[in-house]
ZAMARGU-4260 file (C-alpha; in steps of 0.2 Angstrom, whole numbers, plus 5000, padded with zeros to 4 digits):
<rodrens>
0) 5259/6003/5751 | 5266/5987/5742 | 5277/5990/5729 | 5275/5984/5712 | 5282/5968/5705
5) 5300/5971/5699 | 5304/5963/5680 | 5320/5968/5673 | 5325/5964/5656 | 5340/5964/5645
10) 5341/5966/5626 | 5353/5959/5615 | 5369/5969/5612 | 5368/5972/5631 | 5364/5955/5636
15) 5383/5952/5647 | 5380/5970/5658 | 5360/5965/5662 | 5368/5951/5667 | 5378/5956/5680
20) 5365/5969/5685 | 5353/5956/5690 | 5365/5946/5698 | 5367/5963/5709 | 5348/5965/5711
25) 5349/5948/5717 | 5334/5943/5705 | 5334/5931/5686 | 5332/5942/5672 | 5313/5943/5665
30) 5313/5930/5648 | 5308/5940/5632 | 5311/5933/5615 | 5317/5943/5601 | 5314/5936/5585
35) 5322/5945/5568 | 5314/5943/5549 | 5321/5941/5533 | 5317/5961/5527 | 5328/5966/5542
40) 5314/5970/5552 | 5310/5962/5570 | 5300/5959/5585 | 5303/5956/5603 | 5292/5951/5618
45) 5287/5949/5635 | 5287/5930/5639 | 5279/5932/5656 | 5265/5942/5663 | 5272/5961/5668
50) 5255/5967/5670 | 5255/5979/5684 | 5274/5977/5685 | 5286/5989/5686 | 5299/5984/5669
55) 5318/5989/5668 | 5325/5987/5652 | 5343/5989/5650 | 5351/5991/5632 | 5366/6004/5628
60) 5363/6014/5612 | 5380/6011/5604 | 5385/6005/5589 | 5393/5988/5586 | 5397/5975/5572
65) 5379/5968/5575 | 5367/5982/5575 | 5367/6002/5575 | 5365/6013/5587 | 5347/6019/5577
70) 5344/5998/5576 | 5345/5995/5597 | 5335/6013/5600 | 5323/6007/5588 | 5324/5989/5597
75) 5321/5997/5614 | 5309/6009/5610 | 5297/5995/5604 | 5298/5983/5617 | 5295/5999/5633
80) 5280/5999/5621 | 5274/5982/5619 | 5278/5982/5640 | 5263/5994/5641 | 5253/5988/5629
85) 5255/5973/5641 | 5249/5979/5657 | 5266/5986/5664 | 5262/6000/5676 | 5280/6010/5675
90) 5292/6006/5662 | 5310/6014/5665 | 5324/6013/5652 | 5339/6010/5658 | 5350/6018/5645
95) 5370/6016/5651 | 5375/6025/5634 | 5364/6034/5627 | 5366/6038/5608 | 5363/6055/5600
100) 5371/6063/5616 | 5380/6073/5610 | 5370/6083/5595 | 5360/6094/5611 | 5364/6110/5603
105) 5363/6119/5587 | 5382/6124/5582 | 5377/6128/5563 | 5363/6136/5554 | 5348/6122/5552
110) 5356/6110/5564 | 5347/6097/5572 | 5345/6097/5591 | 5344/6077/5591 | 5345/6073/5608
115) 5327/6084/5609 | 5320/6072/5594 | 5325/6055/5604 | 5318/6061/5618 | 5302/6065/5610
120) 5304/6048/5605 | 5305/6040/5623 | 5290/6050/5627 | 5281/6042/5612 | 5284/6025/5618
125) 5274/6029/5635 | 5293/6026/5644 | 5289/6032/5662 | 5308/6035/5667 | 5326/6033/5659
130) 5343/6031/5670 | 5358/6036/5659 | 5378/6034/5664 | 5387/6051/5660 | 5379/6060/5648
135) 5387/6075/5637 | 5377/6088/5645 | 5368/6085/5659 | 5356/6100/5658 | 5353/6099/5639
140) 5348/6080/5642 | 5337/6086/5658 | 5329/6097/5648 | 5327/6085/5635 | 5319/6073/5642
145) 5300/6079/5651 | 5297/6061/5659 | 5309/6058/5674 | 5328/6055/5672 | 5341/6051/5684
150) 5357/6051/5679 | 5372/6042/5686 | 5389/6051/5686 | 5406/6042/5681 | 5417/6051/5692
155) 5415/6041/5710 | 5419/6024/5699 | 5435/6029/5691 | 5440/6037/5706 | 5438/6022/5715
160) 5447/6015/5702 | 5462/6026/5704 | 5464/6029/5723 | 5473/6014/5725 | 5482/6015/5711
165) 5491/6030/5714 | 5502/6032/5728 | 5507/6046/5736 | 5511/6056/5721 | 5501/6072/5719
170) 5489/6071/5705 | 5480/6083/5694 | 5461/6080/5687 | 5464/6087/5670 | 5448/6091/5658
175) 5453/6091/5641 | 5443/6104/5637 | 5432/6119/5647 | 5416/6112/5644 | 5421/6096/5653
180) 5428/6108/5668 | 5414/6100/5680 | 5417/6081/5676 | 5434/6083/5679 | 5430/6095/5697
185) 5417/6079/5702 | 5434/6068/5699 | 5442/6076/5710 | 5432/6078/5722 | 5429/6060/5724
190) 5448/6055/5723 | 5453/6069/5735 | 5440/6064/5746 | 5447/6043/5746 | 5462/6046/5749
195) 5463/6060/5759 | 5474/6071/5750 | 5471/6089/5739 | 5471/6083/5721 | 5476/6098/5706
200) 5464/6103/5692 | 5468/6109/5676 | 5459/6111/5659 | 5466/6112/5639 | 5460/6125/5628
205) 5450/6118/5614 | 5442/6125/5598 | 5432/6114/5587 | 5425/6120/5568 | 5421/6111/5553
210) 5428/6096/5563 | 5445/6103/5564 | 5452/6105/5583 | 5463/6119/5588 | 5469/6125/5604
215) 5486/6123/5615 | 5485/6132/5632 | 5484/6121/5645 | 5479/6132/5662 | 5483/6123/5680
220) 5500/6117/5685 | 5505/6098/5682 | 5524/6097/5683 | 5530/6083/5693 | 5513/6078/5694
225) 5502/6062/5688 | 5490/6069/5676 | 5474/6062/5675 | 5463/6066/5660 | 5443/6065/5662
230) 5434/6065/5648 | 5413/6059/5647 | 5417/6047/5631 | 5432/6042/5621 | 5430/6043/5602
235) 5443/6043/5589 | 5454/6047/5605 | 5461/6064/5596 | 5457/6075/5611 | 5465/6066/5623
240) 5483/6063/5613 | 5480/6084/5612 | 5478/6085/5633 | 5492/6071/5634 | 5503/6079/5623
245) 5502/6096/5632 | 5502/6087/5649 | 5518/6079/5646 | 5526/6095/5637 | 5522/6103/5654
250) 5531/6092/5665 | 5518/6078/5672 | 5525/6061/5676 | 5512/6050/5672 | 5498/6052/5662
255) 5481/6042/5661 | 5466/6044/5653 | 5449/6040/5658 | 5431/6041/5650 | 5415/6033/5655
260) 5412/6026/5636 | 5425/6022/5626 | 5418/6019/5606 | 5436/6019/5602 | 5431/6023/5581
265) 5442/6013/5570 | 5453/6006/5585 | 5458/6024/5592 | 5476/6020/5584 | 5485/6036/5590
270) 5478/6035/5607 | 5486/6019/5612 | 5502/6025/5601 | 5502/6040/5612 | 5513/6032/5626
275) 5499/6036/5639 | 5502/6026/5656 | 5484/6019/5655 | 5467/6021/5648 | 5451/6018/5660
280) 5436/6016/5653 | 5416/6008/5662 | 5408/5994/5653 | 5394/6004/5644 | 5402/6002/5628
285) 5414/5985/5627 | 5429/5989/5618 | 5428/5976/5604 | 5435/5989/5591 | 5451/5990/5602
290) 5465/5976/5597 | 5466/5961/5609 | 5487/5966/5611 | 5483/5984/5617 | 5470/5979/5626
295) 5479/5969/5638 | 5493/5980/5639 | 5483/6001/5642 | 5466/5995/5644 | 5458/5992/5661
300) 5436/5992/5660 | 5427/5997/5676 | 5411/5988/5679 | 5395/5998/5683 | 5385/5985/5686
305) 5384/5988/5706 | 5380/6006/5703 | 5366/6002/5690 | 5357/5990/5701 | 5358/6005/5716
310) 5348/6014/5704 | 5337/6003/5700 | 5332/5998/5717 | 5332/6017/5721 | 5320/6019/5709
315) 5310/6003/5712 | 5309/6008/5731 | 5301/6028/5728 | 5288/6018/5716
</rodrens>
């Protein structure tokens, strides 16, 4: 049976990262136009024919200086609607960050379960699929989410990053918190598994209440180790200066962080004044809050493009 013609679209705020996906995919991306009015309201639009296509459209749900995270969902969700208003057979959202990730459980009396509500959203908008990058939970998000998902893990790219990067020094995957004891297992599986070696694992203590973090027993042996730290996103940076703290304090002799988004809230200032031997981050989330000096000296950005467009041939391919 022939497949459906392939269209793939990039929204504004994600415009760079489409286009590198579509250079992989080996195809133009589809025109659209987007137009903004003076209430602060807007429209965007197909500028070619999709009916009976299959659409892609990539946009990452972060905030920047531009537009809010609740401004790019709101921006995504209409167009996957106008796509099948206009004839578009599948529509699948292709999310690299998705935003609200991270409220998928009730941790108060009365809280909102908001990754629940956006999904509910996406269902709304008639979206047939949505690929995410490393998600917060994977089995809240699954379970989420009733239309198909496929979710891409982080770990292989940052362990491809590090394998050559390393040496022959013994490294330990370190999760700075138990929750995120899997993410930091996939890790290192995948580096243990490039460069032939056994690769360590530890995990920090954490305790979060009213905001306030608390917890300093790090379990798992890093001295005379590198320590890396693997964490699903990068915020204000505080949980990791807590890991690297505790990591050196136990005798690791280098120490690097890596996350597959890095929002880097107000600059994450103490993270890059935490003496860390280098923060890796994926280019969901590109890290204009971070200053152009440190940068250049901690920062290195792996790009997922490569592993987007696999995706979304992938998904292309099974129709």
């Amino acid at each position: 049976m022939d497949r459906s013609p392939l269209s793939f679209f990039g929204l504004q705020g994600s415009r760079e990262l489409a286009e590198r996906v579509a250079r992989r995919l080996e195809i133009p991306l589809a025109a659209h136009e987007e137009r903004e009015f003076e209430d602060g309201e807007h429209k965007a639009r197909a500028l070619h024919d999709v009916r009976g296509h299959h659409a892609f459209v990539l946009h990452s749900l972060h905030g920047d200086d531009q537009q809010s995270g609740n401004d790019k969902l709101c921006r995504l969700l209409f167009f996957c609607g106008s796509l099948k208003d206009s004839g578009a057979e599948h529509v699948t959202a292709v999310v690299p960050y998705l935003c609200y990730a991270r409220k998928d459980r009730r941790t108060k009396p009365n809280d909102p379960i908001i990754t629940r509500y956006v999904a509910a959203m996406f269902e709304a908008a008639r979206i047939d699929r949505v690929i995410v990058m490393e998600v917060h939970n994977v089995a809240a998000f699954e379970n989420a989410f009733r239309c198909p998902t496929r979710h891409i893990e982080s770990a292989p790219l940052l362990a491809r990053h590090f394998a050559p990067l390393l040496g022959p020094a013994q490294v330990v995957a370190v999760s700075p918190d138990a929750g995120g004891a899997k993410r930091a297992e996939q890790f290192r599986q995948a580096l243990g598994q490039l460069t032939a070696r056994e690769v360590g694992s530890a995990y920090m203590e954490k305790f979060r209440s009213s905001g306030v973090v608390s917890g300093e027993l790090l379990a798992g042996d890093v001295r005379g180790k590198v320590a890396v730290i693997v964490d699903d996103l990068i915020s204000t940076g505080g949980t990791l200066v807590r890991a690297a703290k505790a990591c050196r304090a136990a005798g690791a002799t280098r120490v690097f962080a890596a996350a597959a988004h890095g929002l880097f809230i107000d600059g994450a200032p103490e993270l890059f004044a935490a003496g860390l031997d280098g923060i890796v981050v994926t280019d969901t989330v590109p890290p204009f809050r971070v200053p152009a000096e440190a940068a250049a000296h901690q920062l290195e950005v792996v790009d997922t493009s490569d592993m987007i467009a696999r995706t979304i041939a992938a998904c292309h391919d099974a129709g």
